[in-house]
N, C-alpha and C positions, 0 to 999 in steps of 0.2 A: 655195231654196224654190221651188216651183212658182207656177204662174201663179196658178194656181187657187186655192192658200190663200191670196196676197197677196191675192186681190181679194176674199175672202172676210173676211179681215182689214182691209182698207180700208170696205168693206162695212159692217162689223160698227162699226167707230171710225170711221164719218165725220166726225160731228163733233167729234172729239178733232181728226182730221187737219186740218180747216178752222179750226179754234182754234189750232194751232200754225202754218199758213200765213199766218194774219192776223198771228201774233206775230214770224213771222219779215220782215214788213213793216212794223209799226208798233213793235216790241217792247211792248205792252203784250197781254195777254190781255183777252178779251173782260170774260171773269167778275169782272174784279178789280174793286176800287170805288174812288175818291177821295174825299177826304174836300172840300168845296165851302161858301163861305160864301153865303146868300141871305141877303133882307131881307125877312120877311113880313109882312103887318100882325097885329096883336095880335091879331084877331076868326081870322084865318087859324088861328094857331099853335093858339089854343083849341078851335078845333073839330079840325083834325088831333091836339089832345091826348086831346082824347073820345074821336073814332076812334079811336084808339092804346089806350086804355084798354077802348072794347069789342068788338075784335078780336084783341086781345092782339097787336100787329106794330106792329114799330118804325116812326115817323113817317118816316123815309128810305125804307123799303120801302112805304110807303103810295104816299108819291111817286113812287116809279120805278114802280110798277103802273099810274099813273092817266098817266105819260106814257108 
C-alpha cells in the first residue's frame, strides 16, 4: 500500500485508531459501559425519573451527559 492511502486511511479512522491504541493499553474500549452501584437520595432519583420520562433517555445517559 502506498504511503499516501495509508495516511488517507489513518486520516479518515482516527479515531477508530485511537480507540484501539487506548485498548491495546488498558484493554478496555473507550465506548463500553459498566454497570456501577450509587446511593442517591430519594428527592434525587424522583427528579432524574421526571427527567427520564420527559426526555425520553435513560436515567444513566442523563448522568454521564451532566458529568
Amino acid at each position: 500500500m502506498k504511503k499516501m492511502q495509508s495516511d488517507k486511511i489513518i486520516k479518515k479512522y482516527k479515531e477508530m485508531f485511537r480507540a484501539l491504541e487506548e485498548y491495546d493499553k488498558t484493554r478496555e474500549l473507550s465506548f463500553q459501559r459498566k454497570r456501577i452501584d450509587i446511593t442517591l437520595a430519594v428527592s434525587t432519583i424522583r427528579k432524574l425519573k421526571e427527567l427520564s420520562k420527559r426526555t425520553g433517555k435513560p436515567i444513566s445517559r442523563i448522568i454521564e451527559d451532566k458529568i
